[in-house]
N, C-alpha and C positions, 0 to 999 in steps of 0.2 A: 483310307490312309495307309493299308498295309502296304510294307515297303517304303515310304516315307519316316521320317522324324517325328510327324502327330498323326495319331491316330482318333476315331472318334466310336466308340462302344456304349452300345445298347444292353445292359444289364438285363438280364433274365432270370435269375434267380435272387433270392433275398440270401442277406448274410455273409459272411468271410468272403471275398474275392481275390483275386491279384491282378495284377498284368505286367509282364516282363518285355525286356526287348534287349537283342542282343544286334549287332552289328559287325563289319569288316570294313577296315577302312581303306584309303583310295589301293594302297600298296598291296590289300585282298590280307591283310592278318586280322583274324578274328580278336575279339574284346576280350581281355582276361576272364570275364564272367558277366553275367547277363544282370540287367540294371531289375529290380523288382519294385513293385510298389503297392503295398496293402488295401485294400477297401473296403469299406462296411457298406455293401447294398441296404439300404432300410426297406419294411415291408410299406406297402401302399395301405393305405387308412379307408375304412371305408363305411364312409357314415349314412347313416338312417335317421329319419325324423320323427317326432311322433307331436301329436296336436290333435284339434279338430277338422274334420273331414269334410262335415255339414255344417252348414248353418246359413242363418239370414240375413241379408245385407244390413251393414248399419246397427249389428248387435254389441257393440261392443269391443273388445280387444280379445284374440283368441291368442295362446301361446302356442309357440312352436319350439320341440326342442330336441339335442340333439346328442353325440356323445362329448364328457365335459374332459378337462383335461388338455386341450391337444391346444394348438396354434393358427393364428390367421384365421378365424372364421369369416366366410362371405358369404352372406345370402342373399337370394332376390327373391323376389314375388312378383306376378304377373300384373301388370297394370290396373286389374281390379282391384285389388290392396294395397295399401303402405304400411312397412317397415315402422311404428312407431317408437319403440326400444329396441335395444338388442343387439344390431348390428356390430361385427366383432365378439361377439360371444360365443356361447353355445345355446344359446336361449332367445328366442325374438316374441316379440308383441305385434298382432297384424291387424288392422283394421281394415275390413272387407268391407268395400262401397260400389263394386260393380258385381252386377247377377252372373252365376254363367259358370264354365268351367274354368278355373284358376289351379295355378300350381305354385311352390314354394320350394326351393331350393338351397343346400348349403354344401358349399365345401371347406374343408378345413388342411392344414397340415402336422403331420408328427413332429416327433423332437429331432429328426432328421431334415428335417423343411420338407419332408414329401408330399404332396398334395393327392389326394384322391387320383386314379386315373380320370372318374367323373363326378358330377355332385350327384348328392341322392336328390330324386325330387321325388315331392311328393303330393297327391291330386284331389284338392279340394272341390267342392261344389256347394257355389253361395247362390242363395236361392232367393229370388226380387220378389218383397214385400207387395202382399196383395194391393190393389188401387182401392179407395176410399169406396164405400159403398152409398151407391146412388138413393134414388126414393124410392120407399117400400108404395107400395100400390095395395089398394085391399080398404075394406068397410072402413072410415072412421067412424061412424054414430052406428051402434045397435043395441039390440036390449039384451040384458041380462039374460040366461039364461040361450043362447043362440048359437047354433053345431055348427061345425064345419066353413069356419069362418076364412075365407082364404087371403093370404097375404103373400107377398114376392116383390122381390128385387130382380135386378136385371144382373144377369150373371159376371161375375167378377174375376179375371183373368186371376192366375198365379192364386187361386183357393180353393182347399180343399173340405173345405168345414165350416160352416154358418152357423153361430151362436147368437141368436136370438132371445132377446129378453124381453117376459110377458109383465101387464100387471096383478093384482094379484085376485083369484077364480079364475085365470086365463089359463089353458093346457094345449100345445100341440101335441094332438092325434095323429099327424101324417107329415111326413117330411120335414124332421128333425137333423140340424146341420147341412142342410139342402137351402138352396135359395128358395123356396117356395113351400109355406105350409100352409097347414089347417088348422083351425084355433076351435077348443070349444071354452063357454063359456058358462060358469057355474053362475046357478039362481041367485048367487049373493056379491058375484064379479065386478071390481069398481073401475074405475074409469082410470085411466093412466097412459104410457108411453109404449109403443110395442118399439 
């Protein structure tokens, strides 16, 4: 728009500005003095999140939060999650129900209206609850007193640790938080639920 009536400017720097314009009119005589007009560039805002990073589908509400103070907060979250409190704050509550890589974002503005140039995001990873575990296989009747008794399950996708519960004189020897052990059993071992 230079040499026109409007002009349109892309500020660069923060802080004090101006912009003037002077002119000559049709008969070519210059303007007594050149028109001014002051500006405050406001600086751009630039937020960061903090929360949880990990976790498990369907644990609950994790918070996400951000800097407090400022104006128009917007966040989203990736379709794995919902937004349950929060929204317009600086603070959200998110309930993660889909596995996978997710992310969360906000932006917000200063007391100038300036909005971030971008939102911060920032990159979660909810992790899909193991599947229910099938039938254990291995001895039901034996006597007292009998080594290396072996038991197992059929491997269970999204697990990384098997806790297994004996009765009591029952010990696994071998393959502890594995799908597959070995059980000894003491002279005095009762009868119960593995």
């Amino acid at each position: 728009g230079n040499g026109t009536n409007t002009v349109t400017i892309k500020w660069n720097n923060a802080g004090a500005q101006s912009v003037s314009v002077t002119y000559t009119s049709a008969s070519g005589c210059p303007a007594a003095a050149p028109a001014t007009l002051n500006v405050t560039v406001g600086t751009l805002p630039t937020p960061t999140i903090a929360g949880s990073n990990m976790m498990c589908v369907n644990t609950g509400l994790h918070v996400y939060t951000t800097q407090s103070g400022y104006f128009n907060y917007v966040w989203t979250v990736t379709s794995g999650g919902t937004i349950v409190s929060g929204q317009g704050t600086y603070q959200i509550e998110v309930n993660w129900t889909v596995g996978g890589a997710q992310t969360v974002t906000v932006n917000y503005a200063n007391a100038n209206g300036c909005f971030a140039a971008s939102p911060a995001t920032f990159a979660v990873t909810v992790m899909a609850l193991p599947n229910a575990a099938g039938p254990i296989t291995g001895t039901p009747e034996l006597c007292a007193g009998d080594q290396h008794v072996s038991y197992s399950i059929t491997p269970i996708p999204n697990t990384l640790n098997y806790i297994w519960n004996l009765p009591a004189g029952a010990t696994i020897v071998s393959g502890e938080f594995t799908n597959s052990i070995q059980v000894d059993f003491a002279s005095d071992a009762v009868s119960g639920n593995i």
